[in-house]
C-alpha positions as CSV (number, residue, x, y, z in Angstrom):
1,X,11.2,9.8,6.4
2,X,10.4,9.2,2.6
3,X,11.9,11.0,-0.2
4,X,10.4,11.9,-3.5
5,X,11.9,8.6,-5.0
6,X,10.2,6.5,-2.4
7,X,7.0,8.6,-3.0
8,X,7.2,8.2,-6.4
9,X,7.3,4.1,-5.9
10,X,4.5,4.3,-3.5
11,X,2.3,5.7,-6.4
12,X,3.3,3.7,-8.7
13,X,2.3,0.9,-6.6
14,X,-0.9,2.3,-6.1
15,X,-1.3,3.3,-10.2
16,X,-3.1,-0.4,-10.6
17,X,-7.2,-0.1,-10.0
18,X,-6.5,-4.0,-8.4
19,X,-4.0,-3.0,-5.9
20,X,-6.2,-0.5,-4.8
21,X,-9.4,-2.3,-4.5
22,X,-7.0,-4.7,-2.7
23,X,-6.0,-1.8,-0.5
24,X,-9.1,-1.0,0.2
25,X,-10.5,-4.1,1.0
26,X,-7.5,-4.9,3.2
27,X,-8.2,-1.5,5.3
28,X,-12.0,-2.4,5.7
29,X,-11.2,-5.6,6.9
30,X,-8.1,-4.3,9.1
31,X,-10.5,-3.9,12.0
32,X,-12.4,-7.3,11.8
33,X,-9.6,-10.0,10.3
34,X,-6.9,-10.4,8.5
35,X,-7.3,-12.4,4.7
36,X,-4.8,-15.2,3.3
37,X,-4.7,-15.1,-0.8
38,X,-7.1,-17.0,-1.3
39,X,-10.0,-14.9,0.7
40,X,-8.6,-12.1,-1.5
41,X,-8.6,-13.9,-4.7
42,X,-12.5,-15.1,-3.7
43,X,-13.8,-11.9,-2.4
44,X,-12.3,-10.1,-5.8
45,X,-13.2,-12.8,-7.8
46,X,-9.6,-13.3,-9.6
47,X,-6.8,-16.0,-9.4
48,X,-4.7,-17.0,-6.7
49,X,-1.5,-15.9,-8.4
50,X,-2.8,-12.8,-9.7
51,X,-3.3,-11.7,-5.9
52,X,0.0,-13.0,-5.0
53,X,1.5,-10.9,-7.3
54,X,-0.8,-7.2,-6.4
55,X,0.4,-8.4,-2.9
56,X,3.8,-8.4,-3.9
57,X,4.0,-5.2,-5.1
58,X,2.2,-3.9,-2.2
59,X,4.3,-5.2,0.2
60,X,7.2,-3.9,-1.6
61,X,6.6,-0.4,-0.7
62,X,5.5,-1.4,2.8
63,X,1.8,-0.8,2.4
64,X,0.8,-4.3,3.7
65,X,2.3,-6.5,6.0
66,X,2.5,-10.6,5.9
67,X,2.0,-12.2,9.1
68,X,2.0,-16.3,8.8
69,X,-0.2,-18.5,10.8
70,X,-0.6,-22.4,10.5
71,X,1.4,-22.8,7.4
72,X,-1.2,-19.8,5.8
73,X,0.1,-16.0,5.0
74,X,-2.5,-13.5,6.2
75,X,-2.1,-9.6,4.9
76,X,-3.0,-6.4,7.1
77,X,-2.2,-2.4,6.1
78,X,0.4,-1.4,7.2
79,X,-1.3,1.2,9.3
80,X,2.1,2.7,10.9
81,X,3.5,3.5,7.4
82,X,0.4,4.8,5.8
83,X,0.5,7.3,9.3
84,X,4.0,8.3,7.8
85,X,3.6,8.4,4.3
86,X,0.7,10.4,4.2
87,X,2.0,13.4,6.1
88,X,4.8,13.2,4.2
89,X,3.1,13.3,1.1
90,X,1.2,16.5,2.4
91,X,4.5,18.3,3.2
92,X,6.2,17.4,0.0
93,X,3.6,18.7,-2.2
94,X,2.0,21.5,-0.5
95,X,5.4,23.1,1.1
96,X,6.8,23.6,-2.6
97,X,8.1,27.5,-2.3
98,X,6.8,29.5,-5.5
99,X,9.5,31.9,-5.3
100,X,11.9,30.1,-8.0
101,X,14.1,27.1,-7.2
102,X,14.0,26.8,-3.2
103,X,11.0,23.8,-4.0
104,X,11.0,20.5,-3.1
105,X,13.5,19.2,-6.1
């Protein structure tokens, strides 16, 4: 179960336009293959290291997952945590009493 603190680094990982278009393009691929850097680095059309480090941060706050293959990383989403977080993220801001104090702080 996340608490606001891991929320809040959740959404600061996703505050960066790149690491969501990497998210994104990671999810639409989820179903067909998984991509090594430099798939990601050609099909955004930026630099090998630059990826690295989006993927970094990514994986940090368990939104992706590594899995290595023939001396190569491939990325996937983290589906099961996404399943978690967002629920989460529902209850945490939407069950927020209005009666005073009793929120989620």
């Amino acid at each position: 179960m996340a608490n606001l603190e891991e929320l809040a680094q959740v959404f600061k990982a996703l505050s960066d336009p790149l690491r969501l278009r990497l998210l994104k393009l990671l999810t639409k691929q989820n179903r067909c293959k998984e991509f090594c850097v430099g798939g990601l680095a050609e099909e955004l059309g930026i630099s090998q290291p630059n990826v690295s480090h989006h993927l970094k941060i990514l994986k940090s706050v368990g939104l992706i997952k590594c899995q290595k293959y023939d001396g190569y990383s491939y990325y996937v989403v983290n589906m099961d945590r996404l399943e978690v977080l967002l629920p989460e993220l529902k209850d945490k801001l939407l069950s927020a009493s209005c009666s005073g104090r009793g929120g989620i702080l």
